[in-house]
DOTORGU-856038 format. One line per field, with one value per atom (N, C-alpha, C, O, CB): residue in one letter; x, y, z. Coordinates in nm, 4 decimals. Each point is the difference from the previous one (the first is absolute). Glycine has a CB too. Layout:
% DOTORGU-856038
resn (A,...)
c1 (X,...)
c2 (Y,...)
c3 (Z,...)
END
This chain:
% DOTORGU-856038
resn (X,X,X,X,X,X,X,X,X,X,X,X,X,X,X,X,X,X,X,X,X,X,X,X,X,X,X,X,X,X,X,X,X,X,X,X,X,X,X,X,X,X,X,X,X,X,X,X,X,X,X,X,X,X,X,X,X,X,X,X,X,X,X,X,X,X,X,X,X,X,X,X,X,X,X,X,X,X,X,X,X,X,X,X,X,X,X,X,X,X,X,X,X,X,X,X,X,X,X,X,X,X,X,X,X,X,X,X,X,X,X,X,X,X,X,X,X,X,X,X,X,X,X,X,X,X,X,X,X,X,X,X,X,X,X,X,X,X,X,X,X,X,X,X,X,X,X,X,X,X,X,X,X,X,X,X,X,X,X,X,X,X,X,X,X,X,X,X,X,X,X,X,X,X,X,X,X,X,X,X,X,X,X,X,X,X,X,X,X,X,X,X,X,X,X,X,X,X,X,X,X,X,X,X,X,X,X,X,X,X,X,X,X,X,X,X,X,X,X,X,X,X,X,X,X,X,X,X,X,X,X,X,X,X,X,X,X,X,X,X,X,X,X,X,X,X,X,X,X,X,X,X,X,X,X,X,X,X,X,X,X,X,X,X,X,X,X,X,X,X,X,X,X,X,X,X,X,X,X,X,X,X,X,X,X,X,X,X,X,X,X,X,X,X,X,X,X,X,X,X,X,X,X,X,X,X,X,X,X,X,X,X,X,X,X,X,X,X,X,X,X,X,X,X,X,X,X,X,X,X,X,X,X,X,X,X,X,X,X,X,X,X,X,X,X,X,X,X,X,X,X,X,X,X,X,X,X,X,X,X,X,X,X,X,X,X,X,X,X,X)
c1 (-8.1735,0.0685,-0.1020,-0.0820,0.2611,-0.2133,-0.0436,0.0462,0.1196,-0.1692,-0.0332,0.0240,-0.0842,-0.0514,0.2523,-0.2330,-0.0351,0.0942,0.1129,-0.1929,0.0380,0.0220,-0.0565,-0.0949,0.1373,-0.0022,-0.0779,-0.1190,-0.1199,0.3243,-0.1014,-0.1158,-0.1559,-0.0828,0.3081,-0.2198,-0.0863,-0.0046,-0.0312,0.1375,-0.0955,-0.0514,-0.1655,-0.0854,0.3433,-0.2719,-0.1435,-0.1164,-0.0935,0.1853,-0.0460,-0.0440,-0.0189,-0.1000,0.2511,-0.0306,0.0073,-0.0921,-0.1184,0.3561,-0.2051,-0.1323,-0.1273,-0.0541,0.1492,-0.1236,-0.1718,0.0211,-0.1042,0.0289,0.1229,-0.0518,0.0579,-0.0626,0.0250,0.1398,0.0575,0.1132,0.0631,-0.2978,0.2652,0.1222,-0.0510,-0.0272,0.2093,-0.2078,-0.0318,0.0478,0.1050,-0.1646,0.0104,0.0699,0.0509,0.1229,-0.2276,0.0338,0.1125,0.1585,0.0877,-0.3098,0.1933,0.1281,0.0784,0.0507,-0.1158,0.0544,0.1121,0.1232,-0.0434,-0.1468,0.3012,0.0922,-0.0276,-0.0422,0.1554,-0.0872,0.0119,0.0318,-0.0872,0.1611,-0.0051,0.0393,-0.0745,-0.0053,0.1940,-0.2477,-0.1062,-0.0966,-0.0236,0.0516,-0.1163,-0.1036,0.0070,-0.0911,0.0670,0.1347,0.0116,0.0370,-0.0017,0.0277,0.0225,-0.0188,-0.1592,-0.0479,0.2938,-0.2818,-0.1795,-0.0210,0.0347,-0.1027,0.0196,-0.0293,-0.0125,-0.1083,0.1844,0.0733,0.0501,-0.0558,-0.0257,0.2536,-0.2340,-0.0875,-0.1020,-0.0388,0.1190,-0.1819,-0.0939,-0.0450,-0.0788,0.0658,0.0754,-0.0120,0.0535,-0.0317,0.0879,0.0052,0.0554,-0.0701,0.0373,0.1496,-0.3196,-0.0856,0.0642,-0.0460,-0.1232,0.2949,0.0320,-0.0346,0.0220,0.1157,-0.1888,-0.1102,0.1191,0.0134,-0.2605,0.3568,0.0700,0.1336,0.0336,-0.1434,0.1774,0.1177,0.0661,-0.0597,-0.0614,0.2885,0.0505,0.0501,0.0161,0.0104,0.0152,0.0950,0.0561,-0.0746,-0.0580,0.2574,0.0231,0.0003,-0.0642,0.1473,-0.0411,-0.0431,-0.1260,-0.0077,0.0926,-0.2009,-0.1380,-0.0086,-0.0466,-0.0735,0.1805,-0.0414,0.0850,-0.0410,-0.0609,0.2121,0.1159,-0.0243,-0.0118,0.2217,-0.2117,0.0186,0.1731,0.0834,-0.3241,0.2437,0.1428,0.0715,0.1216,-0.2228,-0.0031,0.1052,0.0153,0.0468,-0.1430,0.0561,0.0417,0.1296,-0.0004,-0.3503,0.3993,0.1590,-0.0743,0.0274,0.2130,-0.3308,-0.0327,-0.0889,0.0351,-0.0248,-0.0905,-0.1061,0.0473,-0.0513,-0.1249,0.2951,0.0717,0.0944,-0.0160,-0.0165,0.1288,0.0507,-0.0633,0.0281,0.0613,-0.2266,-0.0817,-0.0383,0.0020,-0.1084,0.0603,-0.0433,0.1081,-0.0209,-0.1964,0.3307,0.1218,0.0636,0.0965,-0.0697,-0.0777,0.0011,-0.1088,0.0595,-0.0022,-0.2021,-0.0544,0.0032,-0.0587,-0.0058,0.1485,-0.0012,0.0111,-0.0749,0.1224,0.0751,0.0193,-0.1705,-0.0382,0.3021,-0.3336,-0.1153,-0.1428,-0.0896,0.2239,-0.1147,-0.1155,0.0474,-0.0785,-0.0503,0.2129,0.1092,-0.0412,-0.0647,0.2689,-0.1633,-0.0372,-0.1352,-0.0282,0.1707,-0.2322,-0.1574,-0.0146,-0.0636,-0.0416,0.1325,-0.0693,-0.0375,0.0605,0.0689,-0.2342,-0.0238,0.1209,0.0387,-0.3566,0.3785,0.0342,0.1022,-0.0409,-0.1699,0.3264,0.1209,0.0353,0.0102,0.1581,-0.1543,0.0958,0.0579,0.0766,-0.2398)
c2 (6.7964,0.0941,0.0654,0.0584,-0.0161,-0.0254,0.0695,0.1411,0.0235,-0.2253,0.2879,0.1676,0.0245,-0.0803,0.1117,0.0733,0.1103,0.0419,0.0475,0.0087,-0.0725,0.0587,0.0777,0.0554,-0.2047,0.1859,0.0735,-0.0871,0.0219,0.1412,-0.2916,-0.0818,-0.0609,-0.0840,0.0492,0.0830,-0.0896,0.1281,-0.0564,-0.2424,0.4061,0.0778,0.0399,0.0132,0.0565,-0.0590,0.0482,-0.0611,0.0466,-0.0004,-0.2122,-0.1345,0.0608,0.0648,-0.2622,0.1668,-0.0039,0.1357,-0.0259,-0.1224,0.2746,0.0610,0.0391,0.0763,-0.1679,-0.0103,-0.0163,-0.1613,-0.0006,0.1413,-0.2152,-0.1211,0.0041,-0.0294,-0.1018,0.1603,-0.0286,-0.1050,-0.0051,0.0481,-0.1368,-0.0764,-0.0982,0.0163,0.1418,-0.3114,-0.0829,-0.0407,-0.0639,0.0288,0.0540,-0.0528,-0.0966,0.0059,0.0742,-0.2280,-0.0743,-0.0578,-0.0834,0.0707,0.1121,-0.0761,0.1367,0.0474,-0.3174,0.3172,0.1251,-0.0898,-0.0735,0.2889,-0.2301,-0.0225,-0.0100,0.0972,0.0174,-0.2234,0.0172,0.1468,0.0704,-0.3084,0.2539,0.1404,0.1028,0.0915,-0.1475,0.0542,0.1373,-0.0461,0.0604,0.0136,-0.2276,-0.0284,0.0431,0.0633,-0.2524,0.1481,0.0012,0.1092,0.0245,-0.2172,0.3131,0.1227,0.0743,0.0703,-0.0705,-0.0321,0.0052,-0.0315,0.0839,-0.1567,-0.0259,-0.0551,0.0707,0.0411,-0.1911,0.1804,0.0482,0.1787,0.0610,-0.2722,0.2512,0.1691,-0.0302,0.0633,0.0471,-0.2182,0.0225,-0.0370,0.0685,-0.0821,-0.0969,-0.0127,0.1359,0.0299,-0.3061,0.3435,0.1622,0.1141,0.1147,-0.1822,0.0194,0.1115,0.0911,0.1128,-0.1199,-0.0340,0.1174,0.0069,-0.1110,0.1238,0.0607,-0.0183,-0.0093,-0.1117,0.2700,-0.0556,-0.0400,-0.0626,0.0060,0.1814,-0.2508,-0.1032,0.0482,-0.0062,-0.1844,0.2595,0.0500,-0.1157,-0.0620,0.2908,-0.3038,-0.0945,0.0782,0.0047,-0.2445,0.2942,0.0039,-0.1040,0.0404,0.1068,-0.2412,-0.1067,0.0622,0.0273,-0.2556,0.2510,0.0001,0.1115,0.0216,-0.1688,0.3016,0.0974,0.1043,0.1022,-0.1608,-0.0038,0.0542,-0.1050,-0.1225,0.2095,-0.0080,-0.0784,-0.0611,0.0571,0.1031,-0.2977,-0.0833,0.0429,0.0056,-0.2165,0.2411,-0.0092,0.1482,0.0329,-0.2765,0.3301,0.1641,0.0814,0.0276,0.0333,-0.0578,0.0421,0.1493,0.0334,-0.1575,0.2064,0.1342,-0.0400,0.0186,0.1127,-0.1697,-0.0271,-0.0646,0.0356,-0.0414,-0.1262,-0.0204,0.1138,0.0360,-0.2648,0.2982,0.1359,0.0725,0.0168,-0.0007,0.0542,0.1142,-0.0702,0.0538,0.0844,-0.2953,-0.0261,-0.0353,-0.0196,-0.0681,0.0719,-0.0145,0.1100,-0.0214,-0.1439,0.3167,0.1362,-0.0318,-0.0180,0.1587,-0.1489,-0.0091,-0.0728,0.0286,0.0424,-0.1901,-0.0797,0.0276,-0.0459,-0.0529,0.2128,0.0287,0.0158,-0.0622,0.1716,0.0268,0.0150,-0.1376,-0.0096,0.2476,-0.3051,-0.0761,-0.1148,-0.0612,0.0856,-0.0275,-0.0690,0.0523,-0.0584,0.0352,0.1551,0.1418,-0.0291,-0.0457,0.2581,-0.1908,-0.0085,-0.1393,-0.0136,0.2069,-0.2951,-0.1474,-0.0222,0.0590,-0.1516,0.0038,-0.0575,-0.1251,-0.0254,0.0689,-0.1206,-0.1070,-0.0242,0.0316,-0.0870,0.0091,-0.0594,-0.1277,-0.0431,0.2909,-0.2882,-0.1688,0.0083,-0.0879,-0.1051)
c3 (12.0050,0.0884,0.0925,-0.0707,-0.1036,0.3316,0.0676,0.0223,0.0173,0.0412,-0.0582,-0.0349,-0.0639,-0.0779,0.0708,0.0216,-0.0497,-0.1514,0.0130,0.2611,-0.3720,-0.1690,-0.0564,0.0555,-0.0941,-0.1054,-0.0666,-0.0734,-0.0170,0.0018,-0.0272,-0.0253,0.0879,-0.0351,-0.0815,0.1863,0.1236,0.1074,0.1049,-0.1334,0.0508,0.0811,-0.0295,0.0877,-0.0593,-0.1306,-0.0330,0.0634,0.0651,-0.2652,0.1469,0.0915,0.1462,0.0307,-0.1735,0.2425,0.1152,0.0290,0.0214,-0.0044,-0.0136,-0.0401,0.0468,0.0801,-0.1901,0.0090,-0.0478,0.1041,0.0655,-0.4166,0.3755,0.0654,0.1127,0.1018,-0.2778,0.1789,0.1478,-0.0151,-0.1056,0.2291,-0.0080,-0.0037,0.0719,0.1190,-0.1392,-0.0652,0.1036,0.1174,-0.0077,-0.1449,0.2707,0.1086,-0.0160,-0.0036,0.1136,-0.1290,-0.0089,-0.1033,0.0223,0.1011,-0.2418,-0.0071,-0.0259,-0.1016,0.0007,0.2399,0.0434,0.0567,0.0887,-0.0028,-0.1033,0.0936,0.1803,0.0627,-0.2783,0.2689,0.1442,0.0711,0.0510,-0.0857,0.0317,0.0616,-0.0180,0.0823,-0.1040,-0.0752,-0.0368,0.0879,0.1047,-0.3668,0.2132,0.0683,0.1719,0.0532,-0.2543,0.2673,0.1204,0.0108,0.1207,-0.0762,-0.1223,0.0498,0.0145,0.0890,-0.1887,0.0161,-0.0273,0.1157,0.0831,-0.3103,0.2667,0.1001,0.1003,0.0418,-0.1235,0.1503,0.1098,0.0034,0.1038,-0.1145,-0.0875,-0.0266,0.0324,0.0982,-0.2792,0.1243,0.0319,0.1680,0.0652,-0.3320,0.3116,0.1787,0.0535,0.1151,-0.0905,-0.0810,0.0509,-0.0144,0.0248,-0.0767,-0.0014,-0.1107,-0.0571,-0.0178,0.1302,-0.1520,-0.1185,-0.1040,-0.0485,0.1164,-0.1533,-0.1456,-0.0832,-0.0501,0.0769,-0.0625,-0.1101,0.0689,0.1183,-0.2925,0.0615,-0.0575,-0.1163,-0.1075,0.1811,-0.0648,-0.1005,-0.0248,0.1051,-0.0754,-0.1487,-0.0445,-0.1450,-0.0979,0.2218,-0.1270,-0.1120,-0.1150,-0.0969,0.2244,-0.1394,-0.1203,-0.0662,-0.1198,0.2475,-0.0186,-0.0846,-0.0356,-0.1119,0.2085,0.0227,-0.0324,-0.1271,-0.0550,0.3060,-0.2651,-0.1052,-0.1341,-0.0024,0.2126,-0.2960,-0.1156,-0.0565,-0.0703,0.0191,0.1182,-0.0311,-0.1325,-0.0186,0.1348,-0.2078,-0.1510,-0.0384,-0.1090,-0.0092,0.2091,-0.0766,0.1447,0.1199,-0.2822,0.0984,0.0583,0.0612,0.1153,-0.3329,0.1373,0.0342,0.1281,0.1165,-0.3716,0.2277,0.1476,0.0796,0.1061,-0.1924,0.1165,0.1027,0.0351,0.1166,-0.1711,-0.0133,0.0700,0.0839,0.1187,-0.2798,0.0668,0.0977,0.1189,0.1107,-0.2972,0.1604,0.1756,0.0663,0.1197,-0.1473,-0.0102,0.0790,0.0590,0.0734,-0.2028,0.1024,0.0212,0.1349,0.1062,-0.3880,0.2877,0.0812,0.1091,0.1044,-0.2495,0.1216,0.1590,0.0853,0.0862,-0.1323,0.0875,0.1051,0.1166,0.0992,-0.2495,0.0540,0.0247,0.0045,0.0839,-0.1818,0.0066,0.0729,0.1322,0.0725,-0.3331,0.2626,0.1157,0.1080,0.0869,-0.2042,0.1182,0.1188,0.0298,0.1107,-0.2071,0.0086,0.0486,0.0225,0.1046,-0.2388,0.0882,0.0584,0.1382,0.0895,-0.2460,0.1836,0.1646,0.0055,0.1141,-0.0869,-0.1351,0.0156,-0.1132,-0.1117,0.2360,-0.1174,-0.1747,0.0696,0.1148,-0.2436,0.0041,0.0314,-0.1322,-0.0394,0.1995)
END
């Protein structure tokens, strides 16, 4: 499963997320930030933890707001 878990957040983390075997769409969102020099990339998948109902709510409380502040959504 791609996401962000409880099992495997600690991981992602401490290592990061290999670029390549991110899904197309992420990669090419990557991509496209960085020809834009935008430093960050919200993706919920990575940044919400998929399997806890509590931490997808609270950031589902926040979207509105990181939506508001972004340079860029797709």
């Amino acid at each position: 499963q791609f996401g962000a878990t409880r099992a495997n957040v600690e991981h992602l983390q401490k290592e990061g997320v290999d670029f390549d075997t991110l899904p197309t769409p992420y990669r090419d969102a990557i991509r496209l930030a960085r020809r834009l020099g935008i430093r960050y990339l919200w993706a919920d998948v990575l940044c919400v933890l998929q399997d806890n109902d509590g931490d997808r709510r609270r950031e589902h409380c926040r979207r509105p707001d990181i939506y508001r502040h972004a340079q860029l959504t797709f």
